[in-house]
PDB file of N, CA, C and O in Angstrom:
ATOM      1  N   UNK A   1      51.320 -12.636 129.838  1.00  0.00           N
ATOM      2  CA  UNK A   1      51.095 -11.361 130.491  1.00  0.00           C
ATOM      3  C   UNK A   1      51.035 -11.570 131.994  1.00  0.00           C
ATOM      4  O   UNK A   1      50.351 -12.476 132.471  1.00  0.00           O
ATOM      5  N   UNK A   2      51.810 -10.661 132.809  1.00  0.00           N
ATOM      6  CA  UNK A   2      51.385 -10.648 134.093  1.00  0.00           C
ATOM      7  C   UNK A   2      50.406  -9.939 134.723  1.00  0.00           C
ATOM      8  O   UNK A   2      50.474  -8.720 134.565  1.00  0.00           O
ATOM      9  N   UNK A   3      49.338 -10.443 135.524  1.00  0.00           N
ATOM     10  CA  UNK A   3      48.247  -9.651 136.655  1.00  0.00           C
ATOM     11  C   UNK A   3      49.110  -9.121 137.513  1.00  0.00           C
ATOM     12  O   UNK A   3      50.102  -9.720 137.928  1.00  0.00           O
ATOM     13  N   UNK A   4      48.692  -7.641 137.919  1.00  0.00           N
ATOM     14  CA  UNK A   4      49.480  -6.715 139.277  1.00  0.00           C
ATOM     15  C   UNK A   4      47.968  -6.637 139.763  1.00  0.00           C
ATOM     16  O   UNK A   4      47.035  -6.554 138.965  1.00  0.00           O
ATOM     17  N   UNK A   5      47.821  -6.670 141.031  1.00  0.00           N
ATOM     18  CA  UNK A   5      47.037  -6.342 141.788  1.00  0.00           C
ATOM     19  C   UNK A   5      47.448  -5.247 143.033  1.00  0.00           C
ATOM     20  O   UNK A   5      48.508  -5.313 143.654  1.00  0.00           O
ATOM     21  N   UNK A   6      46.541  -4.376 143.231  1.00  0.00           N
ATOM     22  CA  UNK A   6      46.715  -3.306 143.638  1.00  0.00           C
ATOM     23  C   UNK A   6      45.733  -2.936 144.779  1.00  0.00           C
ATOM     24  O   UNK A   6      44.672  -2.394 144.470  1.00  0.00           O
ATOM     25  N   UNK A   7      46.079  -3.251 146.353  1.00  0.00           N
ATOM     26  CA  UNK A   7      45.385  -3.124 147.150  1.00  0.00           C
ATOM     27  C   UNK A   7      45.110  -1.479 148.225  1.00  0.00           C
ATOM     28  O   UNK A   7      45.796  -0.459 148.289  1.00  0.00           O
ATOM     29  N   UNK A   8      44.122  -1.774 148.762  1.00  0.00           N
ATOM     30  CA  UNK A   8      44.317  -0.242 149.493  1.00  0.00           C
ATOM     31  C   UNK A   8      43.824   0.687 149.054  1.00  0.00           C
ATOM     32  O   UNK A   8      43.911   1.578 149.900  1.00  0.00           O
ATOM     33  N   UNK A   9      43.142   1.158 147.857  1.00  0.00           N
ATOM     34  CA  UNK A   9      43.231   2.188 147.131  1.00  0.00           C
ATOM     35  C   UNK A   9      42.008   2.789 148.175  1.00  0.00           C
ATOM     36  O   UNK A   9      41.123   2.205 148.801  1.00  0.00           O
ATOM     37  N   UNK A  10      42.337   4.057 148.075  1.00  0.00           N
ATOM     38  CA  UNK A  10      41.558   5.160 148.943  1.00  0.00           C
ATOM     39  C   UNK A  10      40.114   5.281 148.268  1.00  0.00           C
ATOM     40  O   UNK A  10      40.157   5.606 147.082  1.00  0.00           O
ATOM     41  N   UNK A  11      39.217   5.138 148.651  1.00  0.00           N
ATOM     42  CA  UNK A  11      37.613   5.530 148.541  1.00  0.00           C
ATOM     43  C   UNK A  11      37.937   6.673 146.928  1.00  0.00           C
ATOM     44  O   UNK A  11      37.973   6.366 145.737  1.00  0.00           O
ATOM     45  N   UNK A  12      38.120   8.024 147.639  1.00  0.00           N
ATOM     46  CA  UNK A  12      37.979   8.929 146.593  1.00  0.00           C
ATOM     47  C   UNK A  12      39.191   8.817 145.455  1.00  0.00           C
ATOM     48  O   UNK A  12      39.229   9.483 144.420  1.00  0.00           O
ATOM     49  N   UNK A  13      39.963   8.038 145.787  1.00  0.00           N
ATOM     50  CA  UNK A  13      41.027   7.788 144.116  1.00  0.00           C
ATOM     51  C   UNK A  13      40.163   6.832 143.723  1.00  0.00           C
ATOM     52  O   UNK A  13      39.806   7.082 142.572  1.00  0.00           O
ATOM     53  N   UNK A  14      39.700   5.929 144.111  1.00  0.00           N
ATOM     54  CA  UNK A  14      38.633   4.984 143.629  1.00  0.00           C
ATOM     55  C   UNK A  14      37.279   5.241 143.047  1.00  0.00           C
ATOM     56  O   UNK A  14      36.728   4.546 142.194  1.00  0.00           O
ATOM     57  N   UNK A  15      36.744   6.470 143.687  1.00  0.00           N
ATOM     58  CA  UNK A  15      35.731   6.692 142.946  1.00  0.00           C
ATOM     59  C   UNK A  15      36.592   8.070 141.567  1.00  0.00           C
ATOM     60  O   UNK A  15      35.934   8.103 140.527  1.00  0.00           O
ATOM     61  N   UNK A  16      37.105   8.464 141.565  1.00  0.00           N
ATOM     62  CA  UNK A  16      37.808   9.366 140.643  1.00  0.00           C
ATOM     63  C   UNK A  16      38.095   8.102 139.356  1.00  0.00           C
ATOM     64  O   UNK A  16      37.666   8.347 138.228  1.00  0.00           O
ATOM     65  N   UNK A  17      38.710   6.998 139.575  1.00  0.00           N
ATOM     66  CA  UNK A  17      39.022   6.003 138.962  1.00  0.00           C
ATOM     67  C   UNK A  17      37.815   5.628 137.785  1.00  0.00           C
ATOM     68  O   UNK A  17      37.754   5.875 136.580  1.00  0.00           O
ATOM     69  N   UNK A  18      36.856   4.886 138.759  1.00  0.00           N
ATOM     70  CA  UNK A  18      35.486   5.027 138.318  1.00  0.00           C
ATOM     71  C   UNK A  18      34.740   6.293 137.384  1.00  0.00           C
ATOM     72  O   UNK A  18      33.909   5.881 136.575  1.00  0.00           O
ATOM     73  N   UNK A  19      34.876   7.210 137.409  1.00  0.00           N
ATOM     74  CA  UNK A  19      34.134   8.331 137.160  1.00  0.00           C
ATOM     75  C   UNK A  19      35.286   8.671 135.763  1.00  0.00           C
ATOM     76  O   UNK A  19      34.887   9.174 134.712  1.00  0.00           O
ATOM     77  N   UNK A  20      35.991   8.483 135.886  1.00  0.00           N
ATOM     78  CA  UNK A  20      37.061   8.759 134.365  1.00  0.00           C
ATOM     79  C   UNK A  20      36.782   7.764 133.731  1.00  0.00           C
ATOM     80  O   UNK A  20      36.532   7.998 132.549  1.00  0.00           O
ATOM     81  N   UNK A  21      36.696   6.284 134.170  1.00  0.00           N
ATOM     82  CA  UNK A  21      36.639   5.192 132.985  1.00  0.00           C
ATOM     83  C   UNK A  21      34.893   5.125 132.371  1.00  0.00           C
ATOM     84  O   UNK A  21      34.496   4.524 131.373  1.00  0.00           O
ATOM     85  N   UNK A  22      34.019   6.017 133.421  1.00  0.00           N
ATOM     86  CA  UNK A  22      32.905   5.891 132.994  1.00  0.00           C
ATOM     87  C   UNK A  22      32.828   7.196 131.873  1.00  0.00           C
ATOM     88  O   UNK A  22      32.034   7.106 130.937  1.00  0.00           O
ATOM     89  N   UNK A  23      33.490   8.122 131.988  1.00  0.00           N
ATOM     90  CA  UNK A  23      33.552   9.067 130.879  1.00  0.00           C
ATOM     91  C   UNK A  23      33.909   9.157 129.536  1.00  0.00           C
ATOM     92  O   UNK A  23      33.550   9.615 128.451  1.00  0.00           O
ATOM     93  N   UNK A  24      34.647   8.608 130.011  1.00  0.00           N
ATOM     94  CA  UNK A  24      35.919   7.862 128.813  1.00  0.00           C
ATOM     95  C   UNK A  24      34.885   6.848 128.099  1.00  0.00           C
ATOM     96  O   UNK A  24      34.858   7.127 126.900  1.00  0.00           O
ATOM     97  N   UNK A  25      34.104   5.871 128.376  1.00  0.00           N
ATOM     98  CA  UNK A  25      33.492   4.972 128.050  1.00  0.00           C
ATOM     99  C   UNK A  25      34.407   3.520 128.144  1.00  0.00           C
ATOM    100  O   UNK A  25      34.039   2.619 127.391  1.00  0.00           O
ATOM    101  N   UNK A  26      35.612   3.252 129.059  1.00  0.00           N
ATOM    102  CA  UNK A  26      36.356   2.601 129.124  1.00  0.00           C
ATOM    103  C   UNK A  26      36.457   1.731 130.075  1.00  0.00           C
ATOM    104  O   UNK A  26      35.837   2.415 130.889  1.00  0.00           O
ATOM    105  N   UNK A  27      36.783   0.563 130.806  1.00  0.00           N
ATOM    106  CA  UNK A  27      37.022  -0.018 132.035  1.00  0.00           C
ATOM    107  C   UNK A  27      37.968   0.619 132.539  1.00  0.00           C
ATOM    108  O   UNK A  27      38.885   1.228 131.988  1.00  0.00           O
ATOM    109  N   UNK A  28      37.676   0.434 133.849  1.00  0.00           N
ATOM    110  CA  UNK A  28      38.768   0.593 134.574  1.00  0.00           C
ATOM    111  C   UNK A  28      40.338   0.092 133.993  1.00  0.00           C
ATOM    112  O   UNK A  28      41.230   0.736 133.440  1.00  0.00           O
ATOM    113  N   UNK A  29      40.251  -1.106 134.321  1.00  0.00           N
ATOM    114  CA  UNK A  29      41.560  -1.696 133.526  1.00  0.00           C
ATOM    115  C   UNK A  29      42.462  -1.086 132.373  1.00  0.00           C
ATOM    116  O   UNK A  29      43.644  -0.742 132.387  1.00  0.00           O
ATOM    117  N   UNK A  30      41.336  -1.063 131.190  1.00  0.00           N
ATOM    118  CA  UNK A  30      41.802  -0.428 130.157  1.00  0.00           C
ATOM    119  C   UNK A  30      42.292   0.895 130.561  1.00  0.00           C
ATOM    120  O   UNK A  30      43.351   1.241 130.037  1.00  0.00           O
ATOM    121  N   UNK A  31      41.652   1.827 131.512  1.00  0.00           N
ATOM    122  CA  UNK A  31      42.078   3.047 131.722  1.00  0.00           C
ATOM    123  C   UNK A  31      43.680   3.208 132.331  1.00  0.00           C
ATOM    124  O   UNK A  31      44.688   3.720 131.844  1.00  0.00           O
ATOM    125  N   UNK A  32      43.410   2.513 133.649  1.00  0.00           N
ATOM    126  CA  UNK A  32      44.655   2.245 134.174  1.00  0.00           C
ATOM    127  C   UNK A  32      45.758   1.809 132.949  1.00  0.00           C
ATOM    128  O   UNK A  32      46.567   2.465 132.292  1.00  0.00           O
ATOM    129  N   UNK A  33      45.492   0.796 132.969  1.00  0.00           N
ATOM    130  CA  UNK A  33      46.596   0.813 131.471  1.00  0.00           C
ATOM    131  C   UNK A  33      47.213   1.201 130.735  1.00  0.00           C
ATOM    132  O   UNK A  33      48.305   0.940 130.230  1.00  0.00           O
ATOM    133  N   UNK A  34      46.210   2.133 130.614  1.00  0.00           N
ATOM    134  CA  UNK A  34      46.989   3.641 129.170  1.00  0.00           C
ATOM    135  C   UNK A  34      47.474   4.335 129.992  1.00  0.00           C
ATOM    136  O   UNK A  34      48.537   4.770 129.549  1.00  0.00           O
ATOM    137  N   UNK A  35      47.194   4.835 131.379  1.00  0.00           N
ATOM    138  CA  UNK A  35      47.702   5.468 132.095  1.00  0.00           C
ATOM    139  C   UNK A  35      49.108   5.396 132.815  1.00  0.00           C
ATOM    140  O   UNK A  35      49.833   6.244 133.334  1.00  0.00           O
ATOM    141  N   UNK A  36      49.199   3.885 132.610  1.00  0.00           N
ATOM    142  CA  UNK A  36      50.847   3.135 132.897  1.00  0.00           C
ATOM    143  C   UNK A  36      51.456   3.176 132.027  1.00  0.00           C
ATOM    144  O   UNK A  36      52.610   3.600 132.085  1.00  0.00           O
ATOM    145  N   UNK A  37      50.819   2.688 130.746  1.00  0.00           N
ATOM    146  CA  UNK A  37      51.637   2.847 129.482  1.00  0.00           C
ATOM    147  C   UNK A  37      52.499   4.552 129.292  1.00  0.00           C
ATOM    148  O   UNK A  37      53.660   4.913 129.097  1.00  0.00           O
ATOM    149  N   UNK A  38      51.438   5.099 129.442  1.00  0.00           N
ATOM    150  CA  UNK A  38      51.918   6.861 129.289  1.00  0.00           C
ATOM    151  C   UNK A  38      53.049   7.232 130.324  1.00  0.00           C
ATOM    152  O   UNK A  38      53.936   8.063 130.133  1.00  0.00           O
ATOM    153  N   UNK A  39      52.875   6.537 131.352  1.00  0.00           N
ATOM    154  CA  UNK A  39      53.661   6.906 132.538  1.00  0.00           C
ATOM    155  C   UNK A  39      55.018   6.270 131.977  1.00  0.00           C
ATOM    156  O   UNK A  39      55.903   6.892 131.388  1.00  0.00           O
ATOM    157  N   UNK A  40      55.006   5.197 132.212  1.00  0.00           N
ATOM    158  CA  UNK A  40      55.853   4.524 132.082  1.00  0.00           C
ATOM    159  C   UNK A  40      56.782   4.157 130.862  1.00  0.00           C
ATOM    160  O   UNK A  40      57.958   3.807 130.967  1.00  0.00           O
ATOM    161  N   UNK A  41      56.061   4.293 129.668  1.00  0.00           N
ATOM    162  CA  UNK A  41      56.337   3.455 128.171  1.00  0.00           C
ATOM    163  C   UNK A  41      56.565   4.767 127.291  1.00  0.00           C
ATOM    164  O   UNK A  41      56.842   4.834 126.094  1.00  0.00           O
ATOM    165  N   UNK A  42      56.354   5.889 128.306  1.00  0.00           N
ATOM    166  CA  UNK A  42      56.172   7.415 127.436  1.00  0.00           C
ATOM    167  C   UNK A  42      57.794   7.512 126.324  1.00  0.00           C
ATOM    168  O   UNK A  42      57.692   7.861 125.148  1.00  0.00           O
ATOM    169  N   UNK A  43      59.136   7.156 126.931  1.00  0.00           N
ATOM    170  CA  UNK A  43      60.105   7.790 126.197  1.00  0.00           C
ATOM    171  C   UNK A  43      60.761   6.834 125.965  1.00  0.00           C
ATOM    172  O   UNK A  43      61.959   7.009 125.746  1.00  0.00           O
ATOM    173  N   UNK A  44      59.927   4.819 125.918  1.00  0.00           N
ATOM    174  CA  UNK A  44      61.054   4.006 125.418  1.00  0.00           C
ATOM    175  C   UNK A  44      60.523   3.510 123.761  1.00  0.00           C
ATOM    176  O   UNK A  44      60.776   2.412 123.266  1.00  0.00           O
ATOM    177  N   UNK A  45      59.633   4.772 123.002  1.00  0.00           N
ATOM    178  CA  UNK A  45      59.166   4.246 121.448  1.00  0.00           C
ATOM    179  C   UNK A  45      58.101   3.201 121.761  1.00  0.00           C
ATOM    180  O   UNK A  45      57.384   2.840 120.827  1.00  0.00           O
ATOM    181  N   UNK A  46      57.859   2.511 123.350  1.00  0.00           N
ATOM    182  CA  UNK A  46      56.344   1.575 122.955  1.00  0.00           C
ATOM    183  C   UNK A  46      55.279   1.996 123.944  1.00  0.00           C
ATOM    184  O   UNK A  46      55.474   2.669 124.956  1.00  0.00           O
ATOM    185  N   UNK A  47      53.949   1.434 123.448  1.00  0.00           N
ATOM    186  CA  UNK A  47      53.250   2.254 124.446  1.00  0.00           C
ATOM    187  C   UNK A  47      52.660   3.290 123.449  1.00  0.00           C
ATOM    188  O   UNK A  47      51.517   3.629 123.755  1.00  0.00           O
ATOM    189  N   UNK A  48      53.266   3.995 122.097  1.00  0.00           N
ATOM    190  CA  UNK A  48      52.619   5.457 121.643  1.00  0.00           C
ATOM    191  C   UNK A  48      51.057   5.178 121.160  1.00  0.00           C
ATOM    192  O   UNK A  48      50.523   6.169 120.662  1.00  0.00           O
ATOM    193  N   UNK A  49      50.288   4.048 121.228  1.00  0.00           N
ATOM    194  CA  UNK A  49      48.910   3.508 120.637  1.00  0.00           C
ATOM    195  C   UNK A  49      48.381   4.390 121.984  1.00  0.00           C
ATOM    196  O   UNK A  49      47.969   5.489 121.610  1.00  0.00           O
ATOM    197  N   UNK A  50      48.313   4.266 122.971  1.00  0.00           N
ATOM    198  CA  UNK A  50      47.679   5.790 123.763  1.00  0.00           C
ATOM    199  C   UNK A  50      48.122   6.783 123.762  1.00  0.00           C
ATOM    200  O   UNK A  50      47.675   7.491 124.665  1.00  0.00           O
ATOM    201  N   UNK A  51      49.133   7.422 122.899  1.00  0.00           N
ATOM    202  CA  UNK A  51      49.202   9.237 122.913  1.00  0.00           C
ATOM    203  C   UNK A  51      47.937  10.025 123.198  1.00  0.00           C
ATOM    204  O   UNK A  51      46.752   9.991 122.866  1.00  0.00           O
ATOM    205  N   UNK A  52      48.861  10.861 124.087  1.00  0.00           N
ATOM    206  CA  UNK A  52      47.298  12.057 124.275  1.00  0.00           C
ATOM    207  C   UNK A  52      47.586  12.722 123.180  1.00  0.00           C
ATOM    208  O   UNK A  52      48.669  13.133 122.765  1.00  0.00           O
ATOM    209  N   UNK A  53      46.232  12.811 122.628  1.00  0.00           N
ATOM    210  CA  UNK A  53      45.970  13.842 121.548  1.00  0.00           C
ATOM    211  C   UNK A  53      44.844  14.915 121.827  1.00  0.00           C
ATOM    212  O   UNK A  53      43.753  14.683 122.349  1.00  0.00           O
ATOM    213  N   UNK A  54      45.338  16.193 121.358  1.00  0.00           N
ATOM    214  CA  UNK A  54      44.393  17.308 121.550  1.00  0.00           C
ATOM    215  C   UNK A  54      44.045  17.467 120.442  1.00  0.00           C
ATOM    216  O   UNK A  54      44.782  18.190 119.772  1.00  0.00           O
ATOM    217  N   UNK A  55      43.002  16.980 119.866  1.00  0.00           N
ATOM    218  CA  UNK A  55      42.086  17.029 118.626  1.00  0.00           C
ATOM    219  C   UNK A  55      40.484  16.992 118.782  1.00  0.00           C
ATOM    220  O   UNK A  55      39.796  17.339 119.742  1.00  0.00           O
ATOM    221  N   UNK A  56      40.363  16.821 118.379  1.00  0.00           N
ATOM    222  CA  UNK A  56      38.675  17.008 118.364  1.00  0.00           C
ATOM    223  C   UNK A  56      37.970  15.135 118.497  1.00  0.00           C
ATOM    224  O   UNK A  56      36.749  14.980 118.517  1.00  0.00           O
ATOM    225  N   UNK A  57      38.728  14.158 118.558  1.00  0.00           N
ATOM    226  CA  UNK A  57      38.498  12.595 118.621  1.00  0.00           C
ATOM    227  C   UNK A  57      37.294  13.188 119.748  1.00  0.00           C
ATOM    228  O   UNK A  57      36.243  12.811 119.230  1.00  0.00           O
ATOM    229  N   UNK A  58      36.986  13.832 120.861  1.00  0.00           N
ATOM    230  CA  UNK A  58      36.367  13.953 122.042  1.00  0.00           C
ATOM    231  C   UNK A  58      35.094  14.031 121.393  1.00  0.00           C
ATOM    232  O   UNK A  58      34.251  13.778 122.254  1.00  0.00           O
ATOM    233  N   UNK A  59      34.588  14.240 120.381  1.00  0.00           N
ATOM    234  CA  UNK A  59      33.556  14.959 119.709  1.00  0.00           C
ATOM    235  C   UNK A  59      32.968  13.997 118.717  1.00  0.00           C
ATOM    236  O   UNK A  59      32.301  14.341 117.741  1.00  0.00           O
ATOM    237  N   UNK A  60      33.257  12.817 119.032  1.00  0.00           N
ATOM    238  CA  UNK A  60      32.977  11.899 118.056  1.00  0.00           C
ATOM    239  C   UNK A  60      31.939  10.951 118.097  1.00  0.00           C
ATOM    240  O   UNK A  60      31.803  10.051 117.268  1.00  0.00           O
ATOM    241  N   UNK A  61      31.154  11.170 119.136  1.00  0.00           N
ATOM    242  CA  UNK A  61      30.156  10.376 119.813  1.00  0.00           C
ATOM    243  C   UNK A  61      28.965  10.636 119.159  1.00  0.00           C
ATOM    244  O   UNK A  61      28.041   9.844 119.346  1.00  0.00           O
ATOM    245  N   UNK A  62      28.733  11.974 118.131  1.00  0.00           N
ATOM    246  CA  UNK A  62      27.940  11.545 116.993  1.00  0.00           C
ATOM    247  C   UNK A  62      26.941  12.906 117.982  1.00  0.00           C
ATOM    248  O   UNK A  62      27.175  13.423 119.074  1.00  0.00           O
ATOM    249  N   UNK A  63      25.685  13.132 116.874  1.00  0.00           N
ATOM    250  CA  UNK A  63      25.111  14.292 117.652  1.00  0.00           C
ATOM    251  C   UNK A  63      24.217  13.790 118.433  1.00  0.00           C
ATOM    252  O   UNK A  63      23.501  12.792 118.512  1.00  0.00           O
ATOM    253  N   UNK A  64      24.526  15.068 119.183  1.00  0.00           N
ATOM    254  CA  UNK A  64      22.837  15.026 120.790  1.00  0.00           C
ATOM    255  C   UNK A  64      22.267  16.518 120.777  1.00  0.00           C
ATOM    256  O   UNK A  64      22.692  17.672 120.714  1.00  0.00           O
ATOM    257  N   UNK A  65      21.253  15.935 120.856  1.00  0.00           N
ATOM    258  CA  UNK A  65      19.969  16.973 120.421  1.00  0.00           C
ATOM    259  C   UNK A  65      19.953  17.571 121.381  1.00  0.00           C
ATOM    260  O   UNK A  65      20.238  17.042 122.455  1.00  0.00           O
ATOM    261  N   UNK A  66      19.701  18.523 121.301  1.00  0.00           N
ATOM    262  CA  UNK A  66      20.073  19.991 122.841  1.00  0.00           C
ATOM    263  C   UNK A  66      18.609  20.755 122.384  1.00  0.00           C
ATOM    264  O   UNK A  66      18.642  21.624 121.512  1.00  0.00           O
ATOM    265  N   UNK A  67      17.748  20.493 122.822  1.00  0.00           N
ATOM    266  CA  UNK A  67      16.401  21.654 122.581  1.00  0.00           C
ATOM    267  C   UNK A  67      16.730  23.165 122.814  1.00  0.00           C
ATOM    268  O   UNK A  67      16.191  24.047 122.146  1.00  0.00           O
ATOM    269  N   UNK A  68      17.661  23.419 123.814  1.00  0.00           N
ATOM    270  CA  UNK A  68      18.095  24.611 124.243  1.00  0.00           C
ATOM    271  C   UNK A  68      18.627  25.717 123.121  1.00  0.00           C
ATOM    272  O   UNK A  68      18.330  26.879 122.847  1.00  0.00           O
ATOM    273  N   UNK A  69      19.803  24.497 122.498  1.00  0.00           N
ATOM    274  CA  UNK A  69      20.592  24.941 121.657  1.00  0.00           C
ATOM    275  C   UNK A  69      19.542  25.436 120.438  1.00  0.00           C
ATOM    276  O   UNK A  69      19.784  26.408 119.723  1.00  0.00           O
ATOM    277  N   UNK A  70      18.462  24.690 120.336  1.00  0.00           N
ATOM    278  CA  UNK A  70      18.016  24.551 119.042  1.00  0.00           C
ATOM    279  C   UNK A  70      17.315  26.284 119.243  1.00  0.00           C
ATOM    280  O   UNK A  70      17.573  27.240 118.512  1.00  0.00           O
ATOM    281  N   UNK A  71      16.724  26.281 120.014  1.00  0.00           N
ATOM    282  CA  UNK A  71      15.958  27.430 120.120  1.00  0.00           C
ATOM    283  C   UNK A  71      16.861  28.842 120.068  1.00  0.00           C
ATOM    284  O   UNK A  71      16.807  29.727 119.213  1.00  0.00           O
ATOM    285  N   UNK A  72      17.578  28.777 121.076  1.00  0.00           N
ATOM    286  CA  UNK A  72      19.424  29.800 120.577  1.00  0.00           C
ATOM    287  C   UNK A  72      19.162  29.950 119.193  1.00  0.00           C
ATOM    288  O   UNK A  72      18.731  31.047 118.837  1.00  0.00           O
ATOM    289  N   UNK A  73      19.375  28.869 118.150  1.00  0.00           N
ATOM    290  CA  UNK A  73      19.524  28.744 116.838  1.00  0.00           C
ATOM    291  C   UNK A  73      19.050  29.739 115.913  1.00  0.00           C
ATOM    292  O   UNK A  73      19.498  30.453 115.017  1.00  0.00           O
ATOM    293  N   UNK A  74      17.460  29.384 116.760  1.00  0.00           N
ATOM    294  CA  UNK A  74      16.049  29.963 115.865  1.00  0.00           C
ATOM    295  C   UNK A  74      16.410  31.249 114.724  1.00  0.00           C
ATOM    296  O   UNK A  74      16.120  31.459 113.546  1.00  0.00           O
ATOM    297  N   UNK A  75      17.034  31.810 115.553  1.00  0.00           N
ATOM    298  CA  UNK A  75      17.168  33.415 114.888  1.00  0.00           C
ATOM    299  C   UNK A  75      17.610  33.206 113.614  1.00  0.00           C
ATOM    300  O   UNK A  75      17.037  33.692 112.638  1.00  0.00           O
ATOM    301  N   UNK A  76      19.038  32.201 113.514  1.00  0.00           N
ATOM    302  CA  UNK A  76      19.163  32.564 112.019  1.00  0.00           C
ATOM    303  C   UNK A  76      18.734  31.634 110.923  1.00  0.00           C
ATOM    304  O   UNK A  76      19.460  31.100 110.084  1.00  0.00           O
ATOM    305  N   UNK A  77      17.313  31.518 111.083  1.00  0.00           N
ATOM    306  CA  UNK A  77      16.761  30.406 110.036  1.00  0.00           C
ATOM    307  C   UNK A  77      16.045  31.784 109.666  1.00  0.00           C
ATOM    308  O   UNK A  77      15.215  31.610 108.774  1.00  0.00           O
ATOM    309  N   UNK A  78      16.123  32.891 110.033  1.00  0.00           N
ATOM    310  CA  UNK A  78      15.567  34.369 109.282  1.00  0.00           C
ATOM    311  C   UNK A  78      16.557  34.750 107.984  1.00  0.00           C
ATOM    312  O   UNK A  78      17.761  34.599 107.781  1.00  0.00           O
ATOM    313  N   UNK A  79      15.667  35.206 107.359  1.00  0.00           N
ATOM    314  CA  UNK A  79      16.534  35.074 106.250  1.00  0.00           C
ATOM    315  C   UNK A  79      16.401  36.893 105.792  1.00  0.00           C
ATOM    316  O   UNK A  79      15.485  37.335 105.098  1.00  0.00           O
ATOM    317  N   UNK A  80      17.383  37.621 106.293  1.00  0.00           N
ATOM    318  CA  UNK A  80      16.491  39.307 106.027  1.00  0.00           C
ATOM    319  C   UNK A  80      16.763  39.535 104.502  1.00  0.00           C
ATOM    320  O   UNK A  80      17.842  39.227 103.995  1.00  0.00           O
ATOM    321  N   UNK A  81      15.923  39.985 103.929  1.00  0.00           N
ATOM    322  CA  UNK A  81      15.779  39.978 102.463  1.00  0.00           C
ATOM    323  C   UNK A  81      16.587  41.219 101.680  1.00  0.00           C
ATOM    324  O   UNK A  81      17.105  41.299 100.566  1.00  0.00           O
ATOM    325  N   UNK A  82      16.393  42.470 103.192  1.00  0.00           N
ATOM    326  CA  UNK A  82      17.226  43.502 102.420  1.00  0.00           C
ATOM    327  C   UNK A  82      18.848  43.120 102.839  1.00  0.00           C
ATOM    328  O   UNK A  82      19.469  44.106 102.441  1.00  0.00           O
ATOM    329  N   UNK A  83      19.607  42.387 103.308  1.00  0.00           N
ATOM    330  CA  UNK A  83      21.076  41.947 103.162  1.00  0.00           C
ATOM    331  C   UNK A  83      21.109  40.972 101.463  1.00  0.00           C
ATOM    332  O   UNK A  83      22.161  40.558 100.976  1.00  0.00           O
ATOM    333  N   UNK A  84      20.306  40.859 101.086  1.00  0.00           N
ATOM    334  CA  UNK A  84      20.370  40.131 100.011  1.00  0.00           C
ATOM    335  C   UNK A  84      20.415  40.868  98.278  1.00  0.00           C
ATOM    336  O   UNK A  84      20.886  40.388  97.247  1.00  0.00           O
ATOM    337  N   UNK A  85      19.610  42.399  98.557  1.00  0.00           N
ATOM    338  CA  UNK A  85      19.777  43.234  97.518  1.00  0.00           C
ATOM    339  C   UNK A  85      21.378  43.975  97.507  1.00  0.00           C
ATOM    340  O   UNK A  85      21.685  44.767  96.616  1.00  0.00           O
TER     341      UNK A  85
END
């Protein structure tokens, strides 16, 4: 494999850089990567192991407890008795 090194990069593409691979939960590297791959590897068949997909994968991080949400909730743990006759 070859190292590219990439000098210069501007403060705010750098922190943008940062702030996606920290979202992502990814390194930098790895990010960049998929991001070359896509660029680059998009229409020769290699490279498709990063397809963007619009699915729900974003949602997979398992649940987080939202007190907010929970209280929103409250209402329908009522159970009205006359919808039931």
């Amino acid at each position: 494999m070859t190292q590219i090194t990439i000098r210069q990069v501007e403060g705010p593409l750098a922190k943008q850089i940062r702030k996606e691979a920290a979202e992502s939960g990814e390194s930098m590297n790895a990010l960049l990567l998929k991001l070359l791959r896509r660029h680059f590897l998009r229409n020769s068949g290699e490279g498709n192991d990063d397809v963007e997909r619009n699915d729900l994968r974003q949602f997979q991080k398992g649940w987080i407890e939202d007190a907010e949400c929970e209280v929103a909730l409250r209402e329908f743990d009522q159970i009205d008795k006359d919808d039931w006759k």
